[in-house]
C-alpha positions as CSV (number, residue, x, y, z in Angstrom):
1,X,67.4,-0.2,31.6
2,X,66.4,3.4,32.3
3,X,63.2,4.0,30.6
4,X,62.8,7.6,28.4
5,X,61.9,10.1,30.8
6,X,58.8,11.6,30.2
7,X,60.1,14.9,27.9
8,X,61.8,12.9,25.9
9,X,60.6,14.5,22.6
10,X,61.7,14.5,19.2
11,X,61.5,18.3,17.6
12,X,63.0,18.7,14.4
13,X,62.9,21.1,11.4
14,X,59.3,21.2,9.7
15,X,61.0,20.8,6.1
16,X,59.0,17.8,5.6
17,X,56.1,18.5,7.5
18,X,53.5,18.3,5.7
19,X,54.5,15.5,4.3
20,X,54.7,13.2,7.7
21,X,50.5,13.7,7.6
22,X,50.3,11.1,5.2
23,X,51.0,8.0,5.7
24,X,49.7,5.8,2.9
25,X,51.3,2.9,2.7
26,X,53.3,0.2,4.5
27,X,56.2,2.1,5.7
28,X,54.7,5.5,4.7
29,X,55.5,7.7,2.1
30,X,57.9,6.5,-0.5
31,X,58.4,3.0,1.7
32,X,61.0,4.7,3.7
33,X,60.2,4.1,7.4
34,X,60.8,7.3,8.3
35,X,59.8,10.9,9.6
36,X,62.3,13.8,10.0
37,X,59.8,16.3,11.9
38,X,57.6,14.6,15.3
39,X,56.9,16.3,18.3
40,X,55.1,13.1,20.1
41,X,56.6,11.3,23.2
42,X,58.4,8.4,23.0
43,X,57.5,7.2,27.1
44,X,54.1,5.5,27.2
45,X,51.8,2.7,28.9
46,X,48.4,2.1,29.3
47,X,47.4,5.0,31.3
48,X,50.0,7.5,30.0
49,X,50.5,9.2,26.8
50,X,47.8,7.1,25.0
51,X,45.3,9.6,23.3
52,X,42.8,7.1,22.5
53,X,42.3,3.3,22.1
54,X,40.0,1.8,19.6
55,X,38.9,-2.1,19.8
56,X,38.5,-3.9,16.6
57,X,36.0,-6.4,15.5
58,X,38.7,-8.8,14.7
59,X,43.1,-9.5,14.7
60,X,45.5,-8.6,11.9
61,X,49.2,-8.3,10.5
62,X,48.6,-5.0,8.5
63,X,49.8,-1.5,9.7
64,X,47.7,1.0,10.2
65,X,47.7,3.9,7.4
66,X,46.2,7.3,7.2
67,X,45.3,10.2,5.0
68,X,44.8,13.9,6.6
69,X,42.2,12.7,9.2
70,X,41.0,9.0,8.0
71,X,43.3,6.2,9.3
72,X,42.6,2.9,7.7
73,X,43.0,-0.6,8.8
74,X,41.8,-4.2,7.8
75,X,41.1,-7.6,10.1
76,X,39.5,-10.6,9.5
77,X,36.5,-11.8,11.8
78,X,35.1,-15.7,12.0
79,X,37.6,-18.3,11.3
80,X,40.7,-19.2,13.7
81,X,40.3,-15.4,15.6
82,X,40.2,-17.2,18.8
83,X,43.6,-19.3,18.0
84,X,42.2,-22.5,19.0
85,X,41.1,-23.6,15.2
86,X,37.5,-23.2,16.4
87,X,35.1,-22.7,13.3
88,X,34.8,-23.4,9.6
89,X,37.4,-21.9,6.8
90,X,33.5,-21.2,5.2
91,X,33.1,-18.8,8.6
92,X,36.0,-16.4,7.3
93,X,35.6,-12.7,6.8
94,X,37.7,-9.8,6.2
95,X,36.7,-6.1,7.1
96,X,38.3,-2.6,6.3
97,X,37.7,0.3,8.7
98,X,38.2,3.6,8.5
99,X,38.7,5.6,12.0
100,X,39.0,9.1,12.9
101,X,42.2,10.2,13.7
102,X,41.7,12.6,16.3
103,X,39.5,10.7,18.1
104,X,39.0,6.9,17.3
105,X,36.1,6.9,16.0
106,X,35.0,4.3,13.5
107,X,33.5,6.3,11.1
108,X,32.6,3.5,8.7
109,X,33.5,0.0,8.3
110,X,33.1,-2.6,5.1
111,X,33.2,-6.6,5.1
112,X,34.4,-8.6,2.5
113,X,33.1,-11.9,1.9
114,X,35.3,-15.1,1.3
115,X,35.4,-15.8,-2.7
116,X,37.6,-18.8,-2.4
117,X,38.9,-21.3,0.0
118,X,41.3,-20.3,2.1
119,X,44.5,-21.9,3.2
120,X,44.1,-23.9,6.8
121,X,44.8,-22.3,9.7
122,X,47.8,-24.2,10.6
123,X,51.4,-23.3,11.2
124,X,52.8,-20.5,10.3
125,X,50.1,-19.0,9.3
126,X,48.8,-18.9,12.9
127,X,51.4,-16.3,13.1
128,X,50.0,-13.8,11.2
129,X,46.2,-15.0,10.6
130,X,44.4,-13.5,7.1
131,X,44.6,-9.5,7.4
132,X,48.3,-9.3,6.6
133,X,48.5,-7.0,3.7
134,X,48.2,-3.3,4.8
135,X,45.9,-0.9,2.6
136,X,47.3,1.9,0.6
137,X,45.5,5.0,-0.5
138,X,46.0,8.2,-2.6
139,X,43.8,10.1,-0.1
140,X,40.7,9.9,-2.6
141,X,40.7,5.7,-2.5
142,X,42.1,3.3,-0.7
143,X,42.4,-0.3,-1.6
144,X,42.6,-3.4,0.4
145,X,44.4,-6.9,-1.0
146,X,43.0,-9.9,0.9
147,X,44.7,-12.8,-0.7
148,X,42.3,-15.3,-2.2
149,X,39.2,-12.8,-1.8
150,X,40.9,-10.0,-4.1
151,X,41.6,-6.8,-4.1
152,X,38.9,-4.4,-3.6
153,X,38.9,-0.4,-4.0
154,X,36.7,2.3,-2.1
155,X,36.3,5.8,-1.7
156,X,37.8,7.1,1.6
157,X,33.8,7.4,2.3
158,X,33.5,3.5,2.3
159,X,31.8,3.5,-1.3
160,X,32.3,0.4,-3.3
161,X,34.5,1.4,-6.3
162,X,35.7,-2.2,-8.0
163,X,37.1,-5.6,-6.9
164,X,39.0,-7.9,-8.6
165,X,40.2,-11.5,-8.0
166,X,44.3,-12.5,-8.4
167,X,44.1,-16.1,-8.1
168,X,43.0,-18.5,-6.1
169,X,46.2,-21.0,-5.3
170,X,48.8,-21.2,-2.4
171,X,52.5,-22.1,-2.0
172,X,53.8,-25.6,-1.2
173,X,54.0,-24.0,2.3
174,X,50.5,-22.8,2.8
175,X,51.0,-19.7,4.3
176,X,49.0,-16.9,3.0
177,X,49.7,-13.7,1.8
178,X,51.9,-11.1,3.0
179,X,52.5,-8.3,0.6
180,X,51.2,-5.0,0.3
181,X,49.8,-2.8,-3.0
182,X,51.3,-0.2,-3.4
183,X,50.5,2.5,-5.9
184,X,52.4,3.8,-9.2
185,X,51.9,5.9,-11.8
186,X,47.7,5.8,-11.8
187,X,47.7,1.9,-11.3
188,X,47.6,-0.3,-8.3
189,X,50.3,-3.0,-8.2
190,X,50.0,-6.3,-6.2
191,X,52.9,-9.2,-5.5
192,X,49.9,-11.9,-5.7
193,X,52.9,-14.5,-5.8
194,X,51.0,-16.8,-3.2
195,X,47.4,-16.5,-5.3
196,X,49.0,-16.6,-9.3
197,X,52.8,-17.0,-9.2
198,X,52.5,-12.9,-10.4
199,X,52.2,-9.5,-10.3
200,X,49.7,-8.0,-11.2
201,X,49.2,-4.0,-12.3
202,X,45.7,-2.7,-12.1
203,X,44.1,0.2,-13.5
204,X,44.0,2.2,-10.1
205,X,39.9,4.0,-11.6
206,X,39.0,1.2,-12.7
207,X,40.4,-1.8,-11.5
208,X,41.0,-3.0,-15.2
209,X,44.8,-5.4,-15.5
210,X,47.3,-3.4,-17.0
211,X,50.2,-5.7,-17.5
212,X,51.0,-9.2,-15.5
213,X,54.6,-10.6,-14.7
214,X,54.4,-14.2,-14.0
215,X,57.4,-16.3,-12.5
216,X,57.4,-19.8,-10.7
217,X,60.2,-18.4,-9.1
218,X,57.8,-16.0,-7.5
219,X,56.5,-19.1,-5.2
220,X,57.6,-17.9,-1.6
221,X,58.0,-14.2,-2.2
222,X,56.2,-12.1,0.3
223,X,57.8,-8.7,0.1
224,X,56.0,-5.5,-1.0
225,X,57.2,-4.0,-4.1
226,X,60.0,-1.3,-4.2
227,X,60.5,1.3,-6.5
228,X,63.4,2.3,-7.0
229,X,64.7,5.8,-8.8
230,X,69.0,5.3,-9.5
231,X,70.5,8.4,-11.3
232,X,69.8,7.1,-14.7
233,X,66.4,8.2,-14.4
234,X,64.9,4.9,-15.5
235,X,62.2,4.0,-12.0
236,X,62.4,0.7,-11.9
237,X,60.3,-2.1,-9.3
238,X,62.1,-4.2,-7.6
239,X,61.0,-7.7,-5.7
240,X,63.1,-9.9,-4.3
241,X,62.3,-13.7,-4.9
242,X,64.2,-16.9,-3.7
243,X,67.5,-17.4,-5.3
244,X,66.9,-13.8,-7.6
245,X,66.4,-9.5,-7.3
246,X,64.8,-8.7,-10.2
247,X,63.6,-5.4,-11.8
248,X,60.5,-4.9,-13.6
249,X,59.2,-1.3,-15.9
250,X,56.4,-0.7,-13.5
251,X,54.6,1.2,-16.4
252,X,54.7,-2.1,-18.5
253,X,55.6,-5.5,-16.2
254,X,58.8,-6.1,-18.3
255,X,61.6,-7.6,-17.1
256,X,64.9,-5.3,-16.8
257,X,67.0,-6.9,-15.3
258,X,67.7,-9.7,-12.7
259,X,70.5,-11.2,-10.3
260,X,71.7,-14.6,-8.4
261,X,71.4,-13.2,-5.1
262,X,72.0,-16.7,-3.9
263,X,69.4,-16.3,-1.1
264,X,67.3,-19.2,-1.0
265,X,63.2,-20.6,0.6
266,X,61.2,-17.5,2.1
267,X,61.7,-13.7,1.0
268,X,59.7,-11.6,3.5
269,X,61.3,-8.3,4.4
270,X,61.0,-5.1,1.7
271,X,63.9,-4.2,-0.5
272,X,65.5,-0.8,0.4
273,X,66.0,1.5,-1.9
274,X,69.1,4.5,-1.1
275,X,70.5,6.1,-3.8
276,X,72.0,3.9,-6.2
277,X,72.1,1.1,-3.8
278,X,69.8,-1.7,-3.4
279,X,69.6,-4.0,0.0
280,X,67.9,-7.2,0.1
281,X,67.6,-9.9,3.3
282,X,65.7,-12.9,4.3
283,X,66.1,-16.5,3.5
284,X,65.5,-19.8,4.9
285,X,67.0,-22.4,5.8
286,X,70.1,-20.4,4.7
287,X,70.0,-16.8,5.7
288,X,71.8,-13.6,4.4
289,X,71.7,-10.4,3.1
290,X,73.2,-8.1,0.1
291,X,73.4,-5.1,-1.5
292,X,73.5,-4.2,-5.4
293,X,74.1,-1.2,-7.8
294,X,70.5,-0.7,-9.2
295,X,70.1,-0.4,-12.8
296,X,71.4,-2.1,-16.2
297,X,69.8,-4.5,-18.1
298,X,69.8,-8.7,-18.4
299,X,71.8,-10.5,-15.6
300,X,73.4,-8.0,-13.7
301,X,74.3,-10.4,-10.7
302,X,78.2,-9.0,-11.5
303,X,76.9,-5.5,-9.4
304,X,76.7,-7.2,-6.7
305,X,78.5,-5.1,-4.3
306,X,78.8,-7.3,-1.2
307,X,76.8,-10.5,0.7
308,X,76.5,-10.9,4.4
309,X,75.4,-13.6,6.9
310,X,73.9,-10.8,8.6
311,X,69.8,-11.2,8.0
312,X,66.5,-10.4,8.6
313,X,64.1,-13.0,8.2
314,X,60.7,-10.9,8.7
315,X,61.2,-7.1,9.7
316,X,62.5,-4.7,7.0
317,X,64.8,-2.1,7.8
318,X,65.7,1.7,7.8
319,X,67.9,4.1,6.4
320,X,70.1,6.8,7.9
321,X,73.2,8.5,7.4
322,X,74.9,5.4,5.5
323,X,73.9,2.6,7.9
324,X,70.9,0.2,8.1
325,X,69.1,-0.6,11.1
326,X,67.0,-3.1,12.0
327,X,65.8,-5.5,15.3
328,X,65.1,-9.0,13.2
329,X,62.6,-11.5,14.4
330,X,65.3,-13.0,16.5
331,X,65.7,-10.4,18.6
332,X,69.2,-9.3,17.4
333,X,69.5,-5.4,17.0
334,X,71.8,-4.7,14.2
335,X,73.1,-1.8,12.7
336,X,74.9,-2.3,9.3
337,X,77.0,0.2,6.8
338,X,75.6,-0.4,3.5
339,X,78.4,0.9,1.8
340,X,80.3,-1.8,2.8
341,X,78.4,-4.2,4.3
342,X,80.0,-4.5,7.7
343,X,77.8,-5.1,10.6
344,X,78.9,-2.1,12.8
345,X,76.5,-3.8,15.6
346,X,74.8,-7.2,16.8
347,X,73.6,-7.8,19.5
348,X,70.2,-9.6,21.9
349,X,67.8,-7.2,23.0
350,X,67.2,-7.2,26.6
351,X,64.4,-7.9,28.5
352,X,62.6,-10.3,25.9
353,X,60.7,-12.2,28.5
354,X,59.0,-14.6,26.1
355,X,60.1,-16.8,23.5
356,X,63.1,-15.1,21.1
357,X,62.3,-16.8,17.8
358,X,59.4,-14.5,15.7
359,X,59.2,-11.8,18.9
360,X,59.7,-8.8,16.3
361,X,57.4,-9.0,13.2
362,X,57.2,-5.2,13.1
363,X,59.6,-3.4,10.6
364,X,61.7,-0.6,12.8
365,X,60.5,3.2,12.3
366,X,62.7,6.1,12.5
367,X,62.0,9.3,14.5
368,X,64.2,12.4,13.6
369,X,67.7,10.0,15.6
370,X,65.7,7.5,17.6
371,X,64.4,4.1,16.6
372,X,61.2,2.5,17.1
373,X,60.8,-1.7,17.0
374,X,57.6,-3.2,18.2
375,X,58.1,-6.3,19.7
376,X,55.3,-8.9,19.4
377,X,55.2,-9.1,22.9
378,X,57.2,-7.0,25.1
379,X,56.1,-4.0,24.1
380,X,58.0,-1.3,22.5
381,X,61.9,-0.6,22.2
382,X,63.2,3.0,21.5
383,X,66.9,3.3,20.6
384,X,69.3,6.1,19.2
385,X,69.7,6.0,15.6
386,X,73.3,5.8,15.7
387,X,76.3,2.7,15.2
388,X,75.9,1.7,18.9
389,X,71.5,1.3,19.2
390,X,72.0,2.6,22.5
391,X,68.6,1.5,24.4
392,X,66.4,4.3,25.3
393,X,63.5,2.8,26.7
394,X,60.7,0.4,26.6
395,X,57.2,1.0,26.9
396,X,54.4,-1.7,27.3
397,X,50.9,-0.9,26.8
398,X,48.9,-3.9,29.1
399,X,47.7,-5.5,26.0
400,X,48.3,-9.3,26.0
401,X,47.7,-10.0,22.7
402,X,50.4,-9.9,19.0
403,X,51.5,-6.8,18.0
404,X,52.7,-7.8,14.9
405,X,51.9,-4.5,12.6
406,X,54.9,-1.6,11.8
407,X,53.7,1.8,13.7
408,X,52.2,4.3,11.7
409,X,54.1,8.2,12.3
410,X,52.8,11.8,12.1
411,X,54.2,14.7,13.2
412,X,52.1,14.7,16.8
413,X,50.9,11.0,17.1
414,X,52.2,7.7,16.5
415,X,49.8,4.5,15.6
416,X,50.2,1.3,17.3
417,X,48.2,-1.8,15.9
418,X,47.8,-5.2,18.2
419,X,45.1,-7.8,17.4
420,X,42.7,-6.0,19.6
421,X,43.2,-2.6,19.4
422,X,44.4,0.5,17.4
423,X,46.4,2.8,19.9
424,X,47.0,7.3,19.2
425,X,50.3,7.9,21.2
426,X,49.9,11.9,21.6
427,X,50.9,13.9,24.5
């Protein structure tokens, strides 16, 4: 496949400009994956196009984030880092760091102790390890989740603001977390299903609980929180549980409204949010996907628009011009119309020379019309944001280690996070 050649640029109005410099969250601003206005190439490898390269102290799951010129990212150090089960569970530690993002630079970096026994490292969770939540800040905080060992807020100078504890149990699987806080309306709010069974709204000053949803149900849920605005007016937050999409008031935890989404086990990728519409995928051992008019009240499962075998069972997807695109964890790319629900197109990527199963955990980005899927280990696969996912090109960057993180986008640079090293991709 011909790679991008080396103008390939994306240049684009500057309507959301200054917007794209903050990236706060998983999946930026709003959730949405996206960035309208970037003037970074999309050809690089280890000696071209790479601005700077940062080692870390330890590996991790979480994306990189960033706020004007402080990029954050958490680890975890001690305990199963060297993938041979070598050490204690008493061993583990989990760190935040805060870089520079002109230059790499740590500027400061904080550790936070183990407060309860962890899950094993064992199965699945060798995937993804004990960093898998990514940070979220408001440009004045930021606040890491690490499972068992909290939630824990500083200032974007690394000062010490609050921590709190969710819970200290696991899920018949023993897995760990996977879900990122997000922020609402002055509070923090954290899918702590793995630790509690809940979700759990903090005061985002002072770390005091606001309101708590608890569900058995929520056993297996490992999707961050969407909030979703339809035209009534009325936001609601959306997760998506086994069996059930629910809806809760994110100012109070109360239940609006829920449906039989008839998707069973393991819920990992993000509900999107377009319009009216709501789109939710995953599953396991039966796999699917659906979309639903958001909104109502009580079981609403009769909005229901249509279901799909189509699925995603760890990367979320993104939005553009009424179809869905994603590359799932099986190396499928797949472009679907949500309107419908028709799977427009499905097929292998290419030149996956390792295992297929789990070789994307990365959600796919969108650049102005092209796509952008990390692979876990064959580097990174740049296709047109159109019905056919025409292949661009594919860049590697020598690093032999899991990139498992989404990419981090600004208007000159995007972020690349492997279980070594953060990489700036800047002309």
């Amino acid at each position: 496949m011909k790679k991008a050649s080396l103008g390939l640029a994306i240049i684009l109005s500057t309507i959301a400009g200054a917007a794209a410099e903050n990236w706060p969250q998983f999946r930026g601003s709003e959730g949405v994956a996206a960035i309208d206005d970037a003037t970074f190439p999309l050809e690089w490898s280890a000696d071209k196009n790479v601005k700077w390269k940062t080692g870390l102290p330890g590996p991790g799951s979480s994306s990189p984030i960033f706020w004007d010129n402080k990029l954050f990212v958490t680890c975890y150090t001690g305990y199963g880092i060297d993938q041979k089960n070598v050490g204690e569970p008493k061993d583990l530690g989990r760190m935040l760091l805060c870089l520079d993002r002109a230059s790499g630079k740590i500027l400061w970096k904080k550790t936070v102790p183990l407060a309860n026994p962890d899950d094993d490292y064992r199965g699945y969770l060798t995937e993804h390890g004990y960093a898998s939540a990514t940070p979220v800040t408001d440009g004045k905080h930021v606040f890491a989740f690490f499972g068992k060992s909290g939630v824990h807020a500083f200032t974007v100078d690394g000062e010490k603001v609050w921590s709190k504890q969710v819970g200290d149990s696991s899920s018949n699987r023993r897995w760990g977390s996977a879900a990122s806080p997000i922020l609402f309306g002055g509070m923090l709010i954290v899918n702590a299903a793995d630790e509690s069974r809940a979700i759990i709204a903090f005061d985002q000053a002072t770390g005091d609980e606001k309101w708590r949803y608890e569900m058995g149900k929520l056993e297996l849920t490992y999707n961050t929180p969407t909030v979703h605005t339809p035209k009534s007016g009325r936001t609601e937050l959306v997760i998506a549980a086994p069996d059930e999409l629910f809806a809760l008031d994110p100012k109070t935890g109360k239940k609006l409204w829920w449906a039989r989404s008839g998707i069973p086990g393991n819920i990992s990728p993000s509900v999107i949010s377009e319009g009216e519409v709501l789109f939710t995928t995953g599953g396991y051992p039966r796999k699917g996907s659906l979309a639903i008019k958001g909104g109502g009240s009580g079981d609403v499962t009769d909005k229901i628009l249509w279901r799909s075998k189509t699925f995603s069972y760890v990367p979320s997807s993104v939005f553009k011009d009424g179809l869905l695109y994603w590359v799932n964890d099986e190396a499928q790319v797949i472009a679907m119309d949500l309107a419908k629900g028709e799977t427009v197109t499905k097929r292998e990527v290419p030149a996956i020379k390792k295992r297929k199963k789990f070789s994307f955990y990365a959600s796919t980005v969108r650049v102005g019309d092209k796509l952008v899927a990390v692979s876990r280990r064959d580097g990174t696969f740049i296709f047109e944001a159109e019905k056919g996912m025409k292949l661009v090109g594919v860049n590697a960057l020598g690093d032999d280690s899991d990139f498992n993180a989404t990419p981090a986008l600004a208007r000159d640079a995007i972020y690349l996070r492997s279980n070594k090293a953060v990489y700036c991709i800047a002309k």
